[in-house]
C-alpha positions in Angstrom: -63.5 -62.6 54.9 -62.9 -62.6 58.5 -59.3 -64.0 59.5 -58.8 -67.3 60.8 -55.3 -68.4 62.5 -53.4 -69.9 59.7 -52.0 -72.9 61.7 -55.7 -74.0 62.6 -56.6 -72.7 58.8 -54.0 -75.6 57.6 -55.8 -78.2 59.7 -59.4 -77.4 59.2 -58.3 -77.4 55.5 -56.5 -80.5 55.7 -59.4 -82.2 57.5 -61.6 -81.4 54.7 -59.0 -82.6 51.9 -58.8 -86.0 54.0 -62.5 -86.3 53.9 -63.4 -85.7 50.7 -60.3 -88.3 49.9 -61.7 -90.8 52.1 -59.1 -91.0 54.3 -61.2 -90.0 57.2 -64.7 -90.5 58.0 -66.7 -89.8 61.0 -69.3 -91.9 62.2 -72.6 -90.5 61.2 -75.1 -89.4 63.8 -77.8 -90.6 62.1 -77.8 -93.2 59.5 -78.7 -91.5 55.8 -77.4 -91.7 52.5 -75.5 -88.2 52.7 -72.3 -89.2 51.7 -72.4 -87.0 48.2 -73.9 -84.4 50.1 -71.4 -84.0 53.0 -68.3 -84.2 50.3 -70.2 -81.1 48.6 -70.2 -79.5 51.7 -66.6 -80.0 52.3 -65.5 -79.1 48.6 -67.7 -76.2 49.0 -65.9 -75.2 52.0 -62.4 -75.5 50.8 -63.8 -73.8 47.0 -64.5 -70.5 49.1 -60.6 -70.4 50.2 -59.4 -71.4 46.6 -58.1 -74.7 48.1 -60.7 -77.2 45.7 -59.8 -79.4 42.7 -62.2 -80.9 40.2 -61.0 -84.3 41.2 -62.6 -83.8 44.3 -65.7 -83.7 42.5 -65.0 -87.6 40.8 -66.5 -89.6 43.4 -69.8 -87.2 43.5 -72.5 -88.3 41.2 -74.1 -84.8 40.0 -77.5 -84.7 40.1 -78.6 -80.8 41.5 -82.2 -81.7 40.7 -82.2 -85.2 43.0 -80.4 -83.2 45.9 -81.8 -81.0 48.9 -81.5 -77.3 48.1 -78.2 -76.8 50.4 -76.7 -79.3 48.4 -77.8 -77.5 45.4 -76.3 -74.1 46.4 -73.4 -76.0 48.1 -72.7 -76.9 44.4 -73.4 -73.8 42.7 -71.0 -71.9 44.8 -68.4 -74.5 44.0 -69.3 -73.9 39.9 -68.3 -70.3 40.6 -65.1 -71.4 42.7 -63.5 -73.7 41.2 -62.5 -73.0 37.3 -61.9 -76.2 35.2 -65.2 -77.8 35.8 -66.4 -79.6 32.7 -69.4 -78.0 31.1 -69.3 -75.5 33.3 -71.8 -72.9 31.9 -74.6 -75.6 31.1 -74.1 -76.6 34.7 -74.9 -73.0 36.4 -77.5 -72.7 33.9 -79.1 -76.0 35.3 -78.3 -75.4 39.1 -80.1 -71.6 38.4 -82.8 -73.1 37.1 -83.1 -75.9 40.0 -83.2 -73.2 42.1 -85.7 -70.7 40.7 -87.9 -73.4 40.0 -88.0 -74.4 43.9 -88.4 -70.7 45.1 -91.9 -69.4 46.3 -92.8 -66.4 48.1 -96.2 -66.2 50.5 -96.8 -63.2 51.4 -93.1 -61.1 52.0 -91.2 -64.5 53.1 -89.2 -66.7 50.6 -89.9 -70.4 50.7 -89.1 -73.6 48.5 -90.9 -76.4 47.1 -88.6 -79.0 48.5 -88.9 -77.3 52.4 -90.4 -80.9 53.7 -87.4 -82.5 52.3 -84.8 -79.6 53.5 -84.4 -79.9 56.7 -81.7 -82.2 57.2 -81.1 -81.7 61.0 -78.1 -83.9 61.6 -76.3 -82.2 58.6 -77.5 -78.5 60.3 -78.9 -77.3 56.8 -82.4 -76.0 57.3 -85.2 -74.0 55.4 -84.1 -70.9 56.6 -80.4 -71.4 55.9 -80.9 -72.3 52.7 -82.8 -69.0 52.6 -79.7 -66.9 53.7 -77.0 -68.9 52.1 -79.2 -68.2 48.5 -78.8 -64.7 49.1 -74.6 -64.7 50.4 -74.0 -67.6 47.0 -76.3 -65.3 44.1 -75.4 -62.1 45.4 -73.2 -61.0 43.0 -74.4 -63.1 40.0 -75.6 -60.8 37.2 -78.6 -62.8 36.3 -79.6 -62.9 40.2 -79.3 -58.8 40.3 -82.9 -58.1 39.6 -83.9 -60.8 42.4 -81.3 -60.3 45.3 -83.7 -57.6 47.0 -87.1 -60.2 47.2 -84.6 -62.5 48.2 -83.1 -60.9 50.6 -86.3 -59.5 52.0 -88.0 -62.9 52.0 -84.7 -64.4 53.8 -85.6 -61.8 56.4 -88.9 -62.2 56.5 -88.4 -66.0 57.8 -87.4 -64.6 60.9 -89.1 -65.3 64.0 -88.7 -63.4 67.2 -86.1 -61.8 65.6 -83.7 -64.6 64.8 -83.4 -67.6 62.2 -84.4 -71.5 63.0 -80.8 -73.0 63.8 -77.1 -71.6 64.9 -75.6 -72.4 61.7 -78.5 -70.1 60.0 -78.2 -67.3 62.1 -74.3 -67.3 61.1 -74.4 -67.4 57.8 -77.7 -64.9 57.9 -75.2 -62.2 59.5 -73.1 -63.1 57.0 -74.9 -62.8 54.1 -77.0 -59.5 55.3 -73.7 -57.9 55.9 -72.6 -58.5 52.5 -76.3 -57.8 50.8 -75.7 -54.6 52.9 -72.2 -53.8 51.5 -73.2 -54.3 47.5 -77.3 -52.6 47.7 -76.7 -50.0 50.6 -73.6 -48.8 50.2 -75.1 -45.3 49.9 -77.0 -43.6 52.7 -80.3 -43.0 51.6 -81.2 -39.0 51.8 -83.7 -36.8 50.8 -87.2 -37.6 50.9 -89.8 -40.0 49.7 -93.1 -39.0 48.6 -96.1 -41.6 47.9 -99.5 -40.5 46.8 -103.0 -42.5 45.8 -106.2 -41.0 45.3 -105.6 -37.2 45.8 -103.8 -37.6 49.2 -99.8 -37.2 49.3 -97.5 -37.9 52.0 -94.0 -37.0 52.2 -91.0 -38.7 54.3 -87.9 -36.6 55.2 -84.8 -39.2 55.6 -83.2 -35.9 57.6 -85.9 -36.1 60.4 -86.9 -39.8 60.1 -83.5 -41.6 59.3 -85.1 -44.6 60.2 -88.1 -44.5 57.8 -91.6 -44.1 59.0 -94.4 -46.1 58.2 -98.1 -43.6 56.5 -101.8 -45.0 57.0 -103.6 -43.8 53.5 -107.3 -43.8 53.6 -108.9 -46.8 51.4 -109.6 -44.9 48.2 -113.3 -45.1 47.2 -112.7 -46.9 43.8 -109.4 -48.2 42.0 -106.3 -45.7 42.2 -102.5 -46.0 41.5 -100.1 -46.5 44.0 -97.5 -43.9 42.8 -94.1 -43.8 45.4 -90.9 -41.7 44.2 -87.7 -41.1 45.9 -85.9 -38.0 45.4 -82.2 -38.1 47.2 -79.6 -41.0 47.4 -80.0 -43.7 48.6 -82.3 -46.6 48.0 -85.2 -47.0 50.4 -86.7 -49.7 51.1 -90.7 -50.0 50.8 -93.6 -52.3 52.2 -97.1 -51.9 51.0 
């Protein structure tokens, strides 16, 4: 969404369209078999702008389970881009399912099975950009709705020193918190927030702490229910 000249929009897009039609190739900086997944990349690119064909998918072999997971999300962003693709619903169904299947959270941060296998340096992808990207890609998916908040969190929570592992992650991190931020926090959150366990209350007022505020509880002496309400606008966030 942000605007790009539309002279150097014409030749970025034209690079890509030259590439993907083998007309231009760039000499690798380190010799892999990545061929499918830098096409994906570039049909990806060009999807987002409504510029991609399905021809420019022939010469890809599709296999989403065989591929890194930034190929996999390259390729299910392209599935919601690009109408025409053959099969189409099966196909999201499978690249969902690749993708759930890889996710794991530890604790508050969101990793996936294939992390040894995802950082692909010389192509910039990393664990933590495929972290981000998941969330700017399934953001508005309905069967993602339910998710997007873990996600998002556990995309945050891979931060360190308050920033992501690689340039290219920390773009598309702004990106896709800006837009989380847009669609789940559109509303200010107002009000108050009151959480309680074992006999002991405690109340947050949004007027006076518009930042939220974190409450120490005292360990109750045998098993109680955490019971947390909001009462306002808003949405709140919460970490127990």
């Amino acid at each position: 969404g942000w605007p790009i000249p539309e002279d150097a929009r014409s030749k970025m897009q034209d690079g890509l369209k030259n590439f993907i039609d083998g007309k231009y190739s760039c000499a690798p900086s380190f010799a892999a078999p990545d061929l499918a997944l830098r096409k994906l990349a570039a049909v990806e690119a060009l999807a987002r702008d409504g510029r991609a064909s399905t021809a420019m998918l022939d010469s890809i072999t599709i296999e989403p389970n065989l591929w890194p997971t930034s190929a996999v999300i390259d390729w299910r962003s392209i599935l919601r881009n690009v109408p025409g693709i053959p099969g189409r619903d099966e196909r999201i169904r499978e690249a969902e399912q690749v993708l759930r299947a890889r996710m794991n959270f530890q604790g508050r941060a969101m990793g996936f099975s294939t992390a040894s296998s995802d950082h692909l340096w010389w192509l910039l992808t990393s664990v933590d950009g495929n972290a981000v990207r998941a969330v700017l890609t399934l953001l508005n998916e309905p069967a993602w709705q339910e998710d997007m908040p873990r996600i998002a969190r556990g995309a945050l929570a891979r931060q360190k020193r308050g920033h992501w592992d690689l340039t290219t992650a920390n773009a598309w991190g702004v990106l896709a918190m800006e837009k989380f931020s847009q669609t789940f926090e559109a509303e200010p959150v107002a009000g108050r927030t009151v959480a309680s366990i074992g006999g002991q209350t405690k109340t947050l007022d949004w007027s006076a702490s518009p930042e939220g505020k974190t409450e120490l509880f005292a360990w109750p002496c045998a098993k109680a229910q955490v019971d947390v309400r909001h009462e306002g606008t808003g949405k709140p966030w919460l970490a127990v």
